[in-house]
N, C-alpha and C positions, 0 to 999 in steps of 0.2 A: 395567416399573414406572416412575413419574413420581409427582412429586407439586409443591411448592413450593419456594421456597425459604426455609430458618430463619432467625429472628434470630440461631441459633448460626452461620449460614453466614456472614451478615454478618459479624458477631465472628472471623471466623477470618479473610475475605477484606477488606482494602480497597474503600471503595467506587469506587476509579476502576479496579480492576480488576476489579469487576462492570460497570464501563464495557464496557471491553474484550471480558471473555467474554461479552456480550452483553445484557448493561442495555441498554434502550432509548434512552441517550444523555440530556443533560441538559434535552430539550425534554419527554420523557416525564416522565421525574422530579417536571417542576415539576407535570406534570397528576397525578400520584399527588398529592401534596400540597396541590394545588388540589382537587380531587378529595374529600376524606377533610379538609380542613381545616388547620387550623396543626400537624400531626402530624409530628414528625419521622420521618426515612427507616425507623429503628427500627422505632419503631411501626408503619409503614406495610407494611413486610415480617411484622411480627409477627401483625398483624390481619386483615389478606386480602392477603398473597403476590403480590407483582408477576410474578415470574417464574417460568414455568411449570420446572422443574427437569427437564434431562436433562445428567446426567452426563457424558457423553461429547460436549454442546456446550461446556464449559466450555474455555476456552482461552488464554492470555496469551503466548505466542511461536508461532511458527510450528511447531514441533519437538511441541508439543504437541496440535495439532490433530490430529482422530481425527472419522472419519464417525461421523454420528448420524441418529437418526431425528428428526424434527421433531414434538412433538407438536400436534394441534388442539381442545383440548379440546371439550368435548359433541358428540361426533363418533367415528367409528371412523378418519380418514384421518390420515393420517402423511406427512409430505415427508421420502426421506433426503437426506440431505447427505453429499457428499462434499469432501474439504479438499483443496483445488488450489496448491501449493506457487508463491513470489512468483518472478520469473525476467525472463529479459528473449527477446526473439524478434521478428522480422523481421515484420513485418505487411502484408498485403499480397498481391499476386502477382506476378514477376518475369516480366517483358517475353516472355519463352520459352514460357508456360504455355498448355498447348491451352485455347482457348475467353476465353481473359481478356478481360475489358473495362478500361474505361478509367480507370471508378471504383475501379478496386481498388488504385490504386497513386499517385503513386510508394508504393515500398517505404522503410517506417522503421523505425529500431529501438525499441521501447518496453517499460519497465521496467512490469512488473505486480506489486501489490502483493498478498500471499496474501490469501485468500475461500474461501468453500464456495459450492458449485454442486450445487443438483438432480440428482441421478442422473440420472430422466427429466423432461420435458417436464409443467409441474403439468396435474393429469387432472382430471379432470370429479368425482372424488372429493370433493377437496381445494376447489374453486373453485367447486361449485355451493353450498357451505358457507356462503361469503359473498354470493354471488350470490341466493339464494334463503333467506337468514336460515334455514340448519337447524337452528344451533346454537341460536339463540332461540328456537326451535318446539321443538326438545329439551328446555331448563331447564323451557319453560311448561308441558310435560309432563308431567317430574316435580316440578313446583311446587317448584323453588328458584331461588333470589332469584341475581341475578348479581353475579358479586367486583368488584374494583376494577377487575382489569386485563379480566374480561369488559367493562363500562361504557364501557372505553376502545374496545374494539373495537367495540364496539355504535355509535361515533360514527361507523364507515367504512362500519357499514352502511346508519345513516340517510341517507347520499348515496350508499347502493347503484345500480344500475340501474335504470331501469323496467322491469314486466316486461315480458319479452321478448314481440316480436309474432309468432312462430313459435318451434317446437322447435328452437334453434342447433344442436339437434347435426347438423344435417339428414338424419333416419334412420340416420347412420353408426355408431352408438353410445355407450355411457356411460360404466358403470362399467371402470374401466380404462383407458380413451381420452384423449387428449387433448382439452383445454378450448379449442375453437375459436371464430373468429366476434368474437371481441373487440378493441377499440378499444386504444391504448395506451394510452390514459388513466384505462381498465377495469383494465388490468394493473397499472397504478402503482399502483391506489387499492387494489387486491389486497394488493400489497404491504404497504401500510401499514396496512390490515386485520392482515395476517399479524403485522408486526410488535409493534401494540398486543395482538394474542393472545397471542401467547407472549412477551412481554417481548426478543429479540434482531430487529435489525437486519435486514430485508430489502429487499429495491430489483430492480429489473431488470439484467441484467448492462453494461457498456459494451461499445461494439463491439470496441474490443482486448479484454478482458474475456474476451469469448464465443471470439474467434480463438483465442487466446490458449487456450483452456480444449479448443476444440475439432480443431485442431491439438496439442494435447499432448507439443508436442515435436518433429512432425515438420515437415519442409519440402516434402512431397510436395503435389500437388492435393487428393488426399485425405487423410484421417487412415491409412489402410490403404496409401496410395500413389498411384500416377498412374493404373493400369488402369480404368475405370469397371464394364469387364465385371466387378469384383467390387463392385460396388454392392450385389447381389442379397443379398452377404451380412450386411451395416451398414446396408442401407435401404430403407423404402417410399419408390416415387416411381414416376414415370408407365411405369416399364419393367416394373415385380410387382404393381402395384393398380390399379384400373378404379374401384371403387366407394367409394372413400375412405379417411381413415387408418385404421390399425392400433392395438391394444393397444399403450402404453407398454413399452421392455425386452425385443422378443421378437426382437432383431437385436443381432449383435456389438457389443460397445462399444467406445469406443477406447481408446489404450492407457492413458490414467489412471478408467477404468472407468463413464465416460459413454454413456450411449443414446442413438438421435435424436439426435446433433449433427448428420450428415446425415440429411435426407427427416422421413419422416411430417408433419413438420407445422412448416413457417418460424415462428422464435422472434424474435420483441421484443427491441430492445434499446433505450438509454434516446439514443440518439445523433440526430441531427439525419442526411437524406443530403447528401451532397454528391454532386453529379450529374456534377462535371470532377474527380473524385479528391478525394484527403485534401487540406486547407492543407496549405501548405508550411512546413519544421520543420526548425532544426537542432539535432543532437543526438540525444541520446537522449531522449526523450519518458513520463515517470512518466505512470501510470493517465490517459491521455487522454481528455477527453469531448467530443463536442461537441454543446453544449446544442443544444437544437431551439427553436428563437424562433420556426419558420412551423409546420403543423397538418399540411405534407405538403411535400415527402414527410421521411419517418423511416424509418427502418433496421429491416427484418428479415432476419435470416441463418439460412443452415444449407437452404433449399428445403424443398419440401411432396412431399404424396402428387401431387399431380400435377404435377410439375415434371421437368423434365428434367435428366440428370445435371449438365450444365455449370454448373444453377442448386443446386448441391449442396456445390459446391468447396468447399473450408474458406473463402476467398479470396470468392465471391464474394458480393454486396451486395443488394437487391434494397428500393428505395425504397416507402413507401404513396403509393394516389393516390386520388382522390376517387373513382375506377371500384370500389374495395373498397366502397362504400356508396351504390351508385347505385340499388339498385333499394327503397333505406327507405323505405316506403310511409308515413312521418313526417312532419311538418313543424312544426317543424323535425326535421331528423334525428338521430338519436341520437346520443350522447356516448357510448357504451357499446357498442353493437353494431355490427359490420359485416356487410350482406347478401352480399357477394361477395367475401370472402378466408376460403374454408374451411378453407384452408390456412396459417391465420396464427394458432401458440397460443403459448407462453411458457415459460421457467424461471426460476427466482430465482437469487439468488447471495446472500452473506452477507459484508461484509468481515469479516476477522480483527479489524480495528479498527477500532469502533463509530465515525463522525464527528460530530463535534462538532453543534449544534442548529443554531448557523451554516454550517457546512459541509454542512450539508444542505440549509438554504435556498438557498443559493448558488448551489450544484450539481448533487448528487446528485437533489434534488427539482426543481430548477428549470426550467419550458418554458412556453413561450407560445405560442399565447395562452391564456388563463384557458378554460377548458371549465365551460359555465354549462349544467346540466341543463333540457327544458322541466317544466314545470311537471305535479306527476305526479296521475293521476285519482284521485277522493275513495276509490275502494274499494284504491287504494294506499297511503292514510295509517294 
C-alpha cells in the first residue's frame, strides 16, 4: 500500500523534518511552488502530493531507520532499501594483503554518516523506467494527466538519453538483471530522476560510502574473508560465468544483508580516481569525497562478471578510461552509453539527512566537465 502524503501529515510533522525523512530538500521545494504558482507548501501537499508516502522510509534519527521498499510510480518496479547504520572504519588495504595495489591505500580512518543502500545493484526494471519513458507511455495510456512531482521527474527525462544504438543489455538479459553499459553521468541523472519521483533524496554512493557499506564491519579482503575459493558462494565473476551477469540476489549477502557488493556487475561511485592512492589526510576523515573535475578516470568498485577475484576485494579500485567507449559508432560519442564496460552498472544510496540545495551544488552533485548531449534526431522529439 502507498499513496501520498496529507495535509494532516504535514500538521502533525514539521516541515524541516519532512526535510529530513526525505523532502526533496529546499531546491525541490522551491520547484513545487514555482511549479503550481504562489501556492503555499499547504496547498501544495494538499492538491497534488509531493511525496510519494512509504511509511517505513520515514525517518529523523538513526535508531529509527527501518528497510523500505522504494516505490516507482506508474510502473510495477520497487528499489529496497536497506538502513546502514553511521560508524567509522579503516579504508583502504593494509600493505599485507594478497594482490593489493597501490591505489588502495594509504589506509585511513573515516567517519560515515548513516544512509540507505540498495539491497541489489538497480536492474533493468527499475532504470529502463527512466531510460525509455515507461512511465509516460503508462499515464498516456490510461489517459491521465501527470501530478506535480510526475512534472518534476518528467524534466530528467526530457535530457534522458538517445536512444540507444544497439540492445545494451547485449543478449545477457533483463528482467531481473542488472542495468549495464551506462555512463556516470547516466547514473547521476538516474538519480535525480529517482529523486524528483518520489519526493526523497537519492545520489550514487561515495567511495568510503560503498567500502564502508560493502565491508560491513569486517577487515578481511573480502566481506566473507580472505579465502577467494569462497567466492563461488557471494559472487559471479570470471571463475562461475562465461556468458555474462546474473539475476540480482541469487548469491549470499553480506553481513548487513547486501547482494553483489562482490562480482556481477562493478558499481559507480560518485568519486574522482586517484591513480597514486588517496590524498593525504590527518585525522579522522567525515563522509569523504573526492569530486571528479576530469571525465576519466572515476571510480568503480566491487568487480564484474568477468573479472577476476583480486578485482572483487572489498579494497580494491578500478578507474574508467576512454577504452570503456571505444567502439561508439557516434560522433560525437555518447554521454549516456558505454560500448565496452559490460561490466559496469550501479546502486543508489539515500542519506539519513537530506543536504541542503547548497550542499548539493557543491558536492554531492558536483563534477566537471559539464556533459553536453549531441543533438538528438527529429523522430526523438
Amino acid at each position: 500500500m502507498f499513496g501520498f502524503v496529507s495535509t494532516a501529515d504535514i500538521q502533525r510533522k514539521p516541515t524541516s523534518s519532512w526535510l529530513r525523512s526525505g523532502f526533496f530538500g529546499a531546491c525541490v521545494l522551491s520547484s513545487f511552488v514555482g511549479t503550481v504558482g504562489q501556492a503555499t507548501v499547504g496547498q501544495v501537499m494538499a492538491e497534488d502530493p509531493p511525496v510519494i508516502a512509504v511509511p517505513d522510509a520515514i525517518a529523523t534519527t538513526e535508531a529509527e531507520m527501518k528497510p523500505y521498499k522504494e516505490i516507482i510510480t506508474d510502473s510495477d518496479a520497487t528499489i529496497e532499501m536497506l538502513p546502514i547504520k553511521g560508524g567509522k572504519f579503516m579504508m583502504g588495504s593494509p600493505g599485507s594483503e594478497a594482490n593489493r595495489k597501490e591505489d588502495e591505500g594509504p589506509q585511513r580512518e573515516v567517519e560515515i554518516s548513516p544512509f540507505w543502500m540498495a539491497k541489489v545493484e538497480i536492474t533493468w526494471d527499475a532504470y529502463d523506467i527512466w531510460m525509455s519513458d515507461l512511465d509516460i507511455f503508462r499515464r498516456q495510456v490510461d489517459n491521465r494527466e501527470p501530478s506535480v512531482r510526475d512534472k518534476l521527474a518528467d524534466a530528467f527525462s526530457v535530457s534522458q538519453p538517445t536512444k540507444p544504438y544497439t540492445d545494451m543489455t547485449f543478449g545477457m538479459g533483463k528482467r531481473g538483471f542488472p542495468a549495464v553499459c551506462m555512463t556516470q553521468h547516466s547514473a547521476r541523472t538516474f538519480c535525480k530522476w529517482l529523486s524528483a519521483k518520489t519526493g526523497r533524496y537519492y545520489r550514487l554512493p561515495t567511495e568510503a560510502e560503498w567500502e564502508y557499506a560493502c565491508r560491513a564491519g569486517t577487515t578481511t579482503a573480502y566481506s566473507f574473508g580472505d579465502d577467494p575459493e569462497m567466492l563461488d558462494e557471494y559472487a559471479w565473476y570470471s571463475g562461475n560465468t562465461e556468458d555474462g551477469y546474473a539475476k540480482v540476489g541469487r548469491k549470499k549477502p553480506n553481513p548487513w544483508g547486501l547482494h553483489d557488493m562482490h562480482g556481477n556487475v562493478a558499481e559507480w561511485v560518485l568519486d574522482q580516481h586517484t591513480e597514486d592512492g588517496y590524498p593525504a589526510a590527518e585525522g579522522t576523515l567525515k563522509d569523504p569525497l573526492e569530486v571528479p573535475l576530469t571525465l576519466y578516470p572515476r571510480v568503480v568498485r566491487g568487480g564484474g562478471w568477468d573479472q577476476d577475484p583480486e578485482q572483487l576485494r572489498s579494497a580494491s579500485r578500478e578507474g574508467s578510461t576512454e577504452d570503456w567507449i571505444a567502439q561508439d559508432p557516434q560522433e560525437p560519442v555518447s554521454i549516456w552509453y558505454l560500448t565496452d564496460a559490460l561490466h559496469v552498472g550501479f546502486r543508489v544510496v539515500r542519506p539519513l539527512n537530506t543536504p541542503s540545495e547548497e550542499e548539493i551544488k557543491e558536492k554531492w552533485d558536483k563534477n566537471e566537465p559539464v556533459q553536453v548531449d549531441r543533438p538528438k534526431p527529429k523522430e526523438d522529439h
